[in-house]
C-alpha positions as CSV (number, residue, x, y, z in Angstrom):
1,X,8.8,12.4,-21.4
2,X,5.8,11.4,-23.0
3,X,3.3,11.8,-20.0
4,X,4.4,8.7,-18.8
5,X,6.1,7.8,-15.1
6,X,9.5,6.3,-15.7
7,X,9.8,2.5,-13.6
8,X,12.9,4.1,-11.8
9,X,10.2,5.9,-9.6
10,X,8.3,4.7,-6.8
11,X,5.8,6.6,-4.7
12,X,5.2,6.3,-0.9
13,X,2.0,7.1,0.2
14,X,2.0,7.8,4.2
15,X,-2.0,6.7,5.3
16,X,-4.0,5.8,8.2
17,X,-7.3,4.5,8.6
18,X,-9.2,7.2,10.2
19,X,-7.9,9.5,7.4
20,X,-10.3,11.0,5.3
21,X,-8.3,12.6,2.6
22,X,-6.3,9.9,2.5
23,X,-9.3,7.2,1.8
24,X,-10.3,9.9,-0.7
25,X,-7.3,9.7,-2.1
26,X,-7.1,6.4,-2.6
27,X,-10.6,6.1,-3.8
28,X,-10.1,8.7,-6.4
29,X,-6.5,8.1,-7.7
30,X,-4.8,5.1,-6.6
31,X,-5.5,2.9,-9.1
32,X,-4.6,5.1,-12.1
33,X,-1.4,6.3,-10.6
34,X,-0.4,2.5,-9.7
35,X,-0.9,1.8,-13.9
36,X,2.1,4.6,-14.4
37,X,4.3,4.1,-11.3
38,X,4.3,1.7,-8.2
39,X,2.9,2.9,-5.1
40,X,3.8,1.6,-1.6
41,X,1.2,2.5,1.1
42,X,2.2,2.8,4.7
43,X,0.5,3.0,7.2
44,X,1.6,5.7,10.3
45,X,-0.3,3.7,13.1
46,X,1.2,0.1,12.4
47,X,5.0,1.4,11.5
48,X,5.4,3.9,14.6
49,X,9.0,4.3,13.1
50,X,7.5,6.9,10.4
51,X,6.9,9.5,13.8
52,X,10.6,9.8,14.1
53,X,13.1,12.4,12.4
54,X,15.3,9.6,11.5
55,X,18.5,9.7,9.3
56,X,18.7,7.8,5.4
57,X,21.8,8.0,3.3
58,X,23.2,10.1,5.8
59,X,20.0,12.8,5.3
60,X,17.7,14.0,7.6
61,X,14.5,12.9,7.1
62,X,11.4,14.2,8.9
63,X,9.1,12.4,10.6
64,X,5.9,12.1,9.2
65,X,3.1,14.0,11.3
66,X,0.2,14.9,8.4
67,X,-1.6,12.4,6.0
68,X,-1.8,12.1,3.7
69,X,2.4,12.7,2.8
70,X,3.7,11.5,-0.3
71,X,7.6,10.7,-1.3
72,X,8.5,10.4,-4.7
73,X,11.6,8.1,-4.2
74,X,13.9,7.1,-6.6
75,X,14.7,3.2,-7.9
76,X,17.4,1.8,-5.5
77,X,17.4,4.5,-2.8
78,X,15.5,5.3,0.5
79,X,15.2,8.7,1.3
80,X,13.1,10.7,-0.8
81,X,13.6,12.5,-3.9
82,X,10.3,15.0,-3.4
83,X,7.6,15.4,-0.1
84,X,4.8,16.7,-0.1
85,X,1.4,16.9,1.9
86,X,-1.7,16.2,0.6
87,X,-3.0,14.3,-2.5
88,X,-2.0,15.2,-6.1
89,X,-3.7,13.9,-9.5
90,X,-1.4,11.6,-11.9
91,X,-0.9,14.4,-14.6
92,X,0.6,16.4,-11.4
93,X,2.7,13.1,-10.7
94,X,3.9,12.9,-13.5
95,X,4.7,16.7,-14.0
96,X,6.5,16.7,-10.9
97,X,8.2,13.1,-12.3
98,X,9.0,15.2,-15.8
99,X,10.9,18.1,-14.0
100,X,13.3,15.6,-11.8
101,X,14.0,13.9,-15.5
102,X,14.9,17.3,-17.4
C-alpha cells in the first residue's frame, strides 16, 4: 500500500482526437498518473479492432464504444483486470489499484 501504484499494473486509456473529455483528461491527469503507473493510450479511430467484442484469454471482452474507457490490466496479461468509462483522478487509481492488492 502506501498510496503508491505497484509496476505490475498498466493502464489503457481508450482516446480519440475529437474527444473532449478525453483531451481533458489527459490535460489534467496524464502526466501524474504516468509518474505512478505506465499508461498506454490508444486510439479508437486508427486501431478499428477496439469496435469489436473480441475474445482475450478465453474472455469476452467488449468492444469499446465510449471515451474515454480505461482498463486497469495486469503485468503479463491482456484482457483487463477493471473497465471503466470516464476519467478518474490518481488517488481514485490508486484506490481502485489498493483494493485488487488486498
Amino acid at each position: 500500500k502506501g498510496g503508491q501504484a505497484k509496476p505490475e499494473w498498466r493502464l489503457v486509456m481508450f482516446t480519440a482526437d475529437w474527444c473532449a473529455p478525453c483531451k481533458a483528461w489527459k490535460r489534467d491527469h496524464l502526466e501524474k498518473v504516468r509518474k505512478e503507473i505506465p499508461v498506454e493510450l490508444v486510439d479508437i479511430d486508427k486501431a478499428p479492432e477496439t469496435r469489436r467484442a473480441r475474445v482475450i484469454e478465453g474472455q469476452r471482452v467488449e468492444a469499446i464504444s465510449r471515451v474515454p474507457t480505461f482498463w486497469l490490466v495486469k503485468k503479463g496479461q491482456k484482457k483487463p483486470t477493471r473497465v471503466w468509462v470516464g476519467g478518474r483522478t490518481l488517488q481514485q487509481i490508486q484506490q481502485v489499484v489498493d483494493s485488487l492488492e488486498d
